[in-house]
MMTF fields as JSON, N, C-alpha, C and O atoms, coordinates in Angstrom:
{
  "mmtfVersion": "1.0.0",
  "mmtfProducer": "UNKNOWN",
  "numBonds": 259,
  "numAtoms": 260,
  "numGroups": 65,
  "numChains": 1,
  "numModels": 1,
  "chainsPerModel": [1],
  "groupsPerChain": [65],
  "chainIdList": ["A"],
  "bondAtomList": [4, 2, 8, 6, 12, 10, 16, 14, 20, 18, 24, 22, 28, 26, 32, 30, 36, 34, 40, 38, 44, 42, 48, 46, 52, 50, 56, 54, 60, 58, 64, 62, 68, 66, 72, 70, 76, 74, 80, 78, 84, 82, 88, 86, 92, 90, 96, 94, 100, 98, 104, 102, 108, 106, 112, 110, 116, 114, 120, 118, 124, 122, 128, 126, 132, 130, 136, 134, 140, 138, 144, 142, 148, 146, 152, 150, 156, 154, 160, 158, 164, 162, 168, 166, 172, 170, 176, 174, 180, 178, 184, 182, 188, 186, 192, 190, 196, 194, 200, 198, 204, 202, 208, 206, 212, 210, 216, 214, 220, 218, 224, 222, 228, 226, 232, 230, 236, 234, 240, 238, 244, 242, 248, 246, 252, 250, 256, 254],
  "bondOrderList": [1, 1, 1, 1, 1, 1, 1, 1, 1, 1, 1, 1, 1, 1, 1, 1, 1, 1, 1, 1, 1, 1, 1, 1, 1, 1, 1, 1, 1, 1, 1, 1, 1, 1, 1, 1, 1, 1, 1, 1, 1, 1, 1, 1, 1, 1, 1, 1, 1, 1, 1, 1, 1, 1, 1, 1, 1, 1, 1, 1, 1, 1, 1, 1],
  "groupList": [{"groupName": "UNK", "atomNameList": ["N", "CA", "C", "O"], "elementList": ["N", "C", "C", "O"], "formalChargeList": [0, 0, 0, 0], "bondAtomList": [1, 0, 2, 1, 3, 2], "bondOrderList": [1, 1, 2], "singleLetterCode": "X", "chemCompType": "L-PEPTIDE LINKING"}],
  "groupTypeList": [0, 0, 0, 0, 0, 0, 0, 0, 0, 0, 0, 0, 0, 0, 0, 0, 0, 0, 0, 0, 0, 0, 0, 0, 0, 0, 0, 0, 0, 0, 0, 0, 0, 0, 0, 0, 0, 0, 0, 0, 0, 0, 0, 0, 0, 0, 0, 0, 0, 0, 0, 0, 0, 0, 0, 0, 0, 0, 0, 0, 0, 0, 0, 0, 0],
  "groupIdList": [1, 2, 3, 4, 5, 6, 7, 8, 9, 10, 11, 12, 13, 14, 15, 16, 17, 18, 19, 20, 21, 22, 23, 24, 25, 26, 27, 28, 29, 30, 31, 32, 33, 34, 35, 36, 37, 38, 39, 40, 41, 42, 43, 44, 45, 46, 47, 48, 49, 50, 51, 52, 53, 54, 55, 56, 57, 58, 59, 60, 61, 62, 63, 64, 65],
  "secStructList": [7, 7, 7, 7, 2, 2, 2, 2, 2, 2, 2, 2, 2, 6, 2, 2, 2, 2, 2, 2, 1, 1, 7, 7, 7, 2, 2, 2, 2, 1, 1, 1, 7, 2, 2, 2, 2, 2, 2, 2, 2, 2, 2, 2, 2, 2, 2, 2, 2, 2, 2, 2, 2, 6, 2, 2, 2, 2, 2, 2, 2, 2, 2, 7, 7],
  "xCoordList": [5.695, 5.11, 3.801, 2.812, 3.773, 2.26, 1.346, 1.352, 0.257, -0.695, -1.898, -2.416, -2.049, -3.109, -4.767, -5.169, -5.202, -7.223, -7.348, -7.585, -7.281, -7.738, -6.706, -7.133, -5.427, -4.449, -5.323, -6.114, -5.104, -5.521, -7.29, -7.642, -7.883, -9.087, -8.93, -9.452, -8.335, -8.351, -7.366, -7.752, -6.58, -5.856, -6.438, -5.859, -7.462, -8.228, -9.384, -9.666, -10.078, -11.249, -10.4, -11.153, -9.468, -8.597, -8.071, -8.096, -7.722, -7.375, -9.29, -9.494, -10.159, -11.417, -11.587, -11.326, -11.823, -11.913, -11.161, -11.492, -9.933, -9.138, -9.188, -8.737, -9.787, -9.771, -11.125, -11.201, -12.621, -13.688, -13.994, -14.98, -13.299, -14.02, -13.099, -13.59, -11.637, -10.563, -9.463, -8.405, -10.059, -9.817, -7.883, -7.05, -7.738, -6.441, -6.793, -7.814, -5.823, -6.145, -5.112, -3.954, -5.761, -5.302, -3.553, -2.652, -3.434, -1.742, -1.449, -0.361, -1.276, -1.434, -0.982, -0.063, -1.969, -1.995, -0.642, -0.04, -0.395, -0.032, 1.893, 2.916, 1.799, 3.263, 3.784, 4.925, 3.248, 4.041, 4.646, 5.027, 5.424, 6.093, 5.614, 4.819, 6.011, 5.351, 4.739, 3.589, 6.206, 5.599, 5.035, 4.744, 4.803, 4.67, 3.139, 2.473, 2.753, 0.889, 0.543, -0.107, 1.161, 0.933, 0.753, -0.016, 1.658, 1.694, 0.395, -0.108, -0.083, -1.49, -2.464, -2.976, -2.529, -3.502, -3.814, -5.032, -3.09, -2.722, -3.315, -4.392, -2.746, -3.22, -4.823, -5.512, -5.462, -6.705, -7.232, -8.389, -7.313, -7.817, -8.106, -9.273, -7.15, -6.459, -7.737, -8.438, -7.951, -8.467, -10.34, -11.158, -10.642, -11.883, -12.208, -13.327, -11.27, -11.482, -12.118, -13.258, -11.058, -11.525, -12.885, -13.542, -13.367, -14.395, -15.494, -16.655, -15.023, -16.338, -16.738, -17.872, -15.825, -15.408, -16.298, -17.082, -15.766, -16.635, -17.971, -18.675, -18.344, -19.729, -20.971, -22.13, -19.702, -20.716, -20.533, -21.049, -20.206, -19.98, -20.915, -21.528, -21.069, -22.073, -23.5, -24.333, -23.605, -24.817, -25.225, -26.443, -24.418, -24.354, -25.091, -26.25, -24.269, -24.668, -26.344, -27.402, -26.232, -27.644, -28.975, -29.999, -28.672, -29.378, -29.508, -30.582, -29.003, -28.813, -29.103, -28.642, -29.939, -30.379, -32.123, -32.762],
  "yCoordList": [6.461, 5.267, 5.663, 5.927, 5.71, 5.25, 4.52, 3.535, 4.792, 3.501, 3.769, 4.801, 2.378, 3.383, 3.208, 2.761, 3.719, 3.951, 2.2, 2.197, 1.292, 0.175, 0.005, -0.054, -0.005, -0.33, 0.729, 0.236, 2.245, 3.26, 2.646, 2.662, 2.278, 2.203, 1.066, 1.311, -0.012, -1.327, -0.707, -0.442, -0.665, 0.146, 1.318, 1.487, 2.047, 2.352, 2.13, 2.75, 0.852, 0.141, -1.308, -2.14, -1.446, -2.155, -1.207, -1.841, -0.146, 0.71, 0.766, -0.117, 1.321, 1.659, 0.136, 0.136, -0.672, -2.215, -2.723, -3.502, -1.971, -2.516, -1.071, -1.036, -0.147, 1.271, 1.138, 1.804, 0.408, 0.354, -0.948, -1.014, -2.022, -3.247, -4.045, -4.859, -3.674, -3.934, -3.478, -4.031, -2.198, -0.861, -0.498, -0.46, -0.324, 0.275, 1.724, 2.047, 2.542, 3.678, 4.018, 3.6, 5.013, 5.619, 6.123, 6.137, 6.483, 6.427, 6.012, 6.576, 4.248, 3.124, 1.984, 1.171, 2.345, 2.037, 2.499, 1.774, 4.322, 4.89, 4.928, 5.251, 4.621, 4.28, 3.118, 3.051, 1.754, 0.672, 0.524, 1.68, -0.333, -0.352, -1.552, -2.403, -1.606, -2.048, -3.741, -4.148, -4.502, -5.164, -5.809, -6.999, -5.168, -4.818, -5.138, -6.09, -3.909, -4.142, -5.649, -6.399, -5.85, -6.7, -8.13, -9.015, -8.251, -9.172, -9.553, -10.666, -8.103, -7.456, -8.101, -9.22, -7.541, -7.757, -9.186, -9.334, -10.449, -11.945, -12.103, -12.68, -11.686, -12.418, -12.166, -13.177, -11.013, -10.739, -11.186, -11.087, -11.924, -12.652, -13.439, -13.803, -14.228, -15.549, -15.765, -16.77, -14.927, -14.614, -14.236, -14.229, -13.925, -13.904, -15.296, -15.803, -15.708, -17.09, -17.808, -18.257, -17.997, -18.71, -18.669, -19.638, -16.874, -16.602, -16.709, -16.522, -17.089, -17.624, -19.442, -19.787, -20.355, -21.015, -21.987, -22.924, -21.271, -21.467, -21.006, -21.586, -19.951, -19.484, -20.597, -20.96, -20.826, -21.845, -23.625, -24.626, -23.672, -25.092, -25.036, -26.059, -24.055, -23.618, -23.906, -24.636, -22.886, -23.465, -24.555, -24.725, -25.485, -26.853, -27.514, -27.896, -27.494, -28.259, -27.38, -27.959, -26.505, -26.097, -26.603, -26.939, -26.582, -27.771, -28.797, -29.162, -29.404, -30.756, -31.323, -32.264, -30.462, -30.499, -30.834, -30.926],
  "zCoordList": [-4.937, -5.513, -6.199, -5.515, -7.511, -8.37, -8.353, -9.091, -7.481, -7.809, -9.074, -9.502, -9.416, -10.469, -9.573, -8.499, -10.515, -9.591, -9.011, -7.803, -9.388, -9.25, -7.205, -6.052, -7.781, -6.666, -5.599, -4.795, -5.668, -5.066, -4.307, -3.128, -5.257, -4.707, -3.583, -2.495, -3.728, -3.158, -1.686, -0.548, -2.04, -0.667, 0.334, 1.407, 0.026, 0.266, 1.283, 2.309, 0.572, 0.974, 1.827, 2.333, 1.897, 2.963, 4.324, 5.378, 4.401, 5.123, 5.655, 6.488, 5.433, 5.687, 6.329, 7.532, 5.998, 6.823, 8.042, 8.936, 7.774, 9.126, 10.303, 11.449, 9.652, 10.547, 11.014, 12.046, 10.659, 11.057, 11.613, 12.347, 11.381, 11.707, 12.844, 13.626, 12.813, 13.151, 14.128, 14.428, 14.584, 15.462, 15.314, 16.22, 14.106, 13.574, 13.167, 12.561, 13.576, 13.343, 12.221, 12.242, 10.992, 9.711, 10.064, 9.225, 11.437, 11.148, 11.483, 11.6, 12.49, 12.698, 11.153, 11.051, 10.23, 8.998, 7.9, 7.109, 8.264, 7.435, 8.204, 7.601, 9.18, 9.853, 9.658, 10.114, 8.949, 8.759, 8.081, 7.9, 7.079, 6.735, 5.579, 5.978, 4.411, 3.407, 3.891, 4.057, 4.023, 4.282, 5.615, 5.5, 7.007, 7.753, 7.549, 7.956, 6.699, 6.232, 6.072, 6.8, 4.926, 4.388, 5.297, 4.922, 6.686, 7.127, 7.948, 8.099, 8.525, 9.942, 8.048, 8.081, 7.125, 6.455, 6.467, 6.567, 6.394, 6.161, 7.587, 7.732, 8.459, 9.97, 9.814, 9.947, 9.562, 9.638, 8.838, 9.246, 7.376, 6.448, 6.933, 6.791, 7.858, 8.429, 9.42, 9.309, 10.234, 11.598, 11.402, 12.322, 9.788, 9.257, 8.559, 8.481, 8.171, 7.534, 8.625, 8.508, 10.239, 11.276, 11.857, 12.237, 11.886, 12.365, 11.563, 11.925, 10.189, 9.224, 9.236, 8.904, 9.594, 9.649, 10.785, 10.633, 11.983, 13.135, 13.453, 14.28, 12.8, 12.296, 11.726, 11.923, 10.832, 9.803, 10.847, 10.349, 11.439, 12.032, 13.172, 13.474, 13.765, 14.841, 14.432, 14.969, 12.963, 12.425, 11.914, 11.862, 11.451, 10.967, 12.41, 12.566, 13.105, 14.587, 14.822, 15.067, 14.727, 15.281, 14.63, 15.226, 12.854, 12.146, 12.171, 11.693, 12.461, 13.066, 14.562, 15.207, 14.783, 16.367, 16.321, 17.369]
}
């Protein structure tokens, strides 16, 4: 499979995010299966959305105090 620099870079700096922030390890990453990734990538979007979500509602309430 060809990726060009843009794909390459982004796949990349997604692998580096879920291997540092996310505790997946690079052949963890590099053993799934296409769309396999793709699905762990969606849950964790999913799962940052929530934790931004509730972040910001925490602080709302805390302003409001």
């Amino acid at each position: 499979m060809l990726m060009s620099h843009e794909e390459l870079t982004s796949h990349m700096q997604t692998n580096f995010a879920l291997i540092k922030f996310h505790n997946y390890t690079l052949e963890d990453l590099e053993n799934m299966v296409p769309w396999e990734r793709e699905v762990y990538i969606i849950l964790v979007e999913n799962w940052i959305k929530e934790q931004n979500d509730q972040a910001r509602e925490r602080a709302s309430k805390q302003r409001g105090k």
